[in-house]
N, C-alpha and C positions, 0 to 999 in steps of 0.2 A: 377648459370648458367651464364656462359659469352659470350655477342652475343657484333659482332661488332657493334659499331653504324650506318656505313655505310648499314648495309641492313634495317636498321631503315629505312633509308634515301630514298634508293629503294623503300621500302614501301610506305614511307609517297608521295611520289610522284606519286606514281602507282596506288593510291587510291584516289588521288587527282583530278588527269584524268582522270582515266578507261579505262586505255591502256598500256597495256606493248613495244608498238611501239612507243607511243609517250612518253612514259616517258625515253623511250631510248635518244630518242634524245633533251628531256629537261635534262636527267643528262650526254650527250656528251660519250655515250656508246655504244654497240651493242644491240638486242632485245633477243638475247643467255644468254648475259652476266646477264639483268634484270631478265630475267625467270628463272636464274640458282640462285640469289641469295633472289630472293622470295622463293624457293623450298628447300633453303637451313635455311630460316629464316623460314618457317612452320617446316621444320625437328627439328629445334632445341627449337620451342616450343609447337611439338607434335600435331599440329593439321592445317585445313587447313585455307587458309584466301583467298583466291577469288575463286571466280565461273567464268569460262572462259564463255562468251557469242558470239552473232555474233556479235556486237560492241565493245566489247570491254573484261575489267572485271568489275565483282563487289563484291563487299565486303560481307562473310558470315555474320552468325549474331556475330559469336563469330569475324570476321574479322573487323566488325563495333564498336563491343565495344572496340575490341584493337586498331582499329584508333583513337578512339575519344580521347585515354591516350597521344597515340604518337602525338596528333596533338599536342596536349598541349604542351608536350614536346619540339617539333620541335619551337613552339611558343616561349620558352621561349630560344633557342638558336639563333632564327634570334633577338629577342629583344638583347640578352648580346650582337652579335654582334655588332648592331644597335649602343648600348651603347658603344662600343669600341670604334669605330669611333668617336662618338661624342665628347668624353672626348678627343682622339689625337687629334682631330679638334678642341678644345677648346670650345665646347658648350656644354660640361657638365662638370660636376665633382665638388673638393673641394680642398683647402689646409689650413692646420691648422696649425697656425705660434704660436709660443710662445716667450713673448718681454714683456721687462718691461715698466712699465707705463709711465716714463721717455725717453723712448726709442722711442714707442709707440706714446707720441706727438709733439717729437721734431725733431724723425729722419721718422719714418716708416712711418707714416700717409700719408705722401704725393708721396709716392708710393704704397699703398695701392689704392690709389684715380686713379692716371695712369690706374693701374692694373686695377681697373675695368669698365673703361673707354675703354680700348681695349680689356677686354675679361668679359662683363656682363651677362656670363652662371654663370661663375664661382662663388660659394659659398665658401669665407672668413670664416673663425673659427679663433677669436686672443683671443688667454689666458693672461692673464698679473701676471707676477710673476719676481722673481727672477735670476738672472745668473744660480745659481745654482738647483734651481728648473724645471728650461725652461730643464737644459741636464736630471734632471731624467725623465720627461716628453718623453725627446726626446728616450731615453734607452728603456720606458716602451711602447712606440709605440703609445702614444698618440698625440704628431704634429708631423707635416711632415721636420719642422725644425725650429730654434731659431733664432733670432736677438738677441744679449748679447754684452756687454761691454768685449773688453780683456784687456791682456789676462787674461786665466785659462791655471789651470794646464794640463801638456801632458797626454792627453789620448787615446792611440792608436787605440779604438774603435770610435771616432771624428772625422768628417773632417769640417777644418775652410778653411772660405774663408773670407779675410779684405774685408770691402766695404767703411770705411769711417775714416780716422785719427781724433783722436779729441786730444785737450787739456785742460788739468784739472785746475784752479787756485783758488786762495784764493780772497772772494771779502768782500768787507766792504758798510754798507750807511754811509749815510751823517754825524753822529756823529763821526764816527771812519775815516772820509776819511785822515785825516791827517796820516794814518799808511798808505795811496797808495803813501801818497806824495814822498818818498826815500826806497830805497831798503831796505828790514830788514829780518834779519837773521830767521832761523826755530825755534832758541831757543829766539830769543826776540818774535817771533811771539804767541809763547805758555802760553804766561803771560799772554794775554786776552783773553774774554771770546770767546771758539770754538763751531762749530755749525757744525755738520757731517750729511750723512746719518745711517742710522740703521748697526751694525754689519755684518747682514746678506745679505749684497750685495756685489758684486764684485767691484764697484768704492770705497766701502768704505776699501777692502783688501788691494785695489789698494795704498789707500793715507797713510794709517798706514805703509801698508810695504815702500814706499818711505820715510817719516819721521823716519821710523826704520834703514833703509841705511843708513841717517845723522845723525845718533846718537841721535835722536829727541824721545820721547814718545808724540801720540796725544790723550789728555783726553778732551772730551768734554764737554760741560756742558749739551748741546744739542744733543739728537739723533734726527733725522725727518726722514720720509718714502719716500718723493719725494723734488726732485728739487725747485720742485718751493714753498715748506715752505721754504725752505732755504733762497731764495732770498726774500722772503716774510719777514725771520727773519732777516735777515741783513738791506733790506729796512729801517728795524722798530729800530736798532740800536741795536738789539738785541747780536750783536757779530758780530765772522768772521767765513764765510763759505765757504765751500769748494765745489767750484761745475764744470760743464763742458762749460770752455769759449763758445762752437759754438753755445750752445743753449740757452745764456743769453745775445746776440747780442745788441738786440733790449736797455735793462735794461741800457748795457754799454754807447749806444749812445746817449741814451737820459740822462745820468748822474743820473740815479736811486741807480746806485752801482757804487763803482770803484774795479778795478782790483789792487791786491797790487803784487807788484813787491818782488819777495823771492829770496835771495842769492841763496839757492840750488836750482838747474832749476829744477821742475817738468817733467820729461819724457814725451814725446807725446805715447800716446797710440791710440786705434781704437776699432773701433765697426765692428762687423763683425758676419757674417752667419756659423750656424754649422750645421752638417748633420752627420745622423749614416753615419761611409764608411761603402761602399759597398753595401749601402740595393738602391737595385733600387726606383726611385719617379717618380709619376706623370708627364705627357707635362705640365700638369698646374703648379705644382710646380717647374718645371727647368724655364718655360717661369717668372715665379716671380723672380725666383734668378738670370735669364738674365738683368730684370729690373732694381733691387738691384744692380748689379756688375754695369751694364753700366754706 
């Protein structure tokens, strides 16, 4: 049986009052138009649902229990609305970001903080994984979008937007600083002991395929999972690492590390925001990537 919902709506208003005069003019109608499609909502569920009186109407018994369904009903369409509004308006809703750990406390963190400074409805979900992890994530419908290191490969189901250049270089402690003192090549650079991230990440595709360009192989001695082992193991003299100058600032200035200077320039690359195209997102989530961009 298909009834429109609109003489729901009649209904539920008409029962609400006890008036088909006045409910006329709370749904901005004629008193014809109401009586016609209460008459036409008993026809099409076979029985009848108000008793005309001298004030008004009122509701049969069978017209009472079928109000009490629709009220509910009716309840639960002015709530979604309620909730529509709120989430445009920024006082509800969620966005689930996926970023690497790396990522996470060097870049994102402190637009996270912004973010919920100007909008403290909003419930944050951050996952911490991988480059390539955060797009299956993103494919499978589980965050709303990525912060990732690029590039990756073209995927025409992706849209990226750059938010921040970064530059990748080689650093040493205090045992090894004499290798920052003069420029030196990728193949004198390979004789000592290297210190990388783990396989499975995009900065680490990054720096192989760059060393692969110069004719260089890079074999590690070292895999580590985050950044700051790295710098942790160079501190300690443990070798030379490969990490993201912007977020080893502090290390450089105070002469913790030094940066070593490489004949073949390392390429600048960037971090940047991905998103399924075309699948529509949240006010919450565009108002985050406003953040991000700006």
């Amino acid at each position: 049986m298909y009834i429109n919902l609109e003489l729901y709506r009649v209904f539920y208003v008409t029962a609400t009052i006890g008036s088909i005069s006045k409910a006329a003019k709370e749904l901005c109608t004629s008193q014809p138009a109401v009586s016609q499609s209460i008459k036409m909502l008993e026809y099409k569920l076979g029985g009848q649902l108000f008793i005309r009186t001298p004030k008004g109407v009122k509701l049969t018994d069978e017209g009472n229990v079928f109000f009490k369904y629709i009220e509910q009903g009716y309840s639960f369409f002015k709530t979604a609305e309620q909730k529509f509004l709120e989430m445009q308006n920024l006082q509800a809703g969620q966005i689930r970001i996926g970023v690497s750990d790396t990522l996470c406390k060097y870049y994102l963190i402190s637009y996270l903080e912004k973010y919920t400074v100007a909008y403290p409805d909003i419930r944050i979900h951050v996952t911490n994984q991988t480059t390539f992890e955060i797009i299956d994530l993103l494919k499978g419908g589980k965050i709303d979008l990525g912060v990732i290191n690029l590039p990756i490969k073209d995927d025409c189901s992706l849209e990226l937007t750059q938010t921040l250049k970064i530059q990748d270089c080689f650093i040493v402690g205090k045992k090894f600083k004499h290798l920052s003192l003069l420029p030196i090549s990728l193949k004198k650079l390979v004789e000592y002991p290297m210190m990388l991230l783990e396989k499975d990440s995009n900065s680490r595709n990054f720096i192989d395929n760059y060393a692969e360009a110069n004719g260089t192989k890079l074999c590690p001695e070292i895999e580590l999972g985050s950044v700051d082992l790295l710098v942790e193991f160079a501190k300690r003299g443990l070798g030379i690492s490969c990490v993201i100058k912007n977020f080893i600032k502090e290390e450089l200035e105070n002469e913790e590390v030094f940066e070593m200077t490489v004949q073949e320039e390392i390429p600048e690359r960037a971090i940047g925001v991905v998103q399924l195209k075309g699948t529509p997102v949240s006010t919450a989530v565009k108002k985050f990537i406003e953040i991000l961009t700006n």
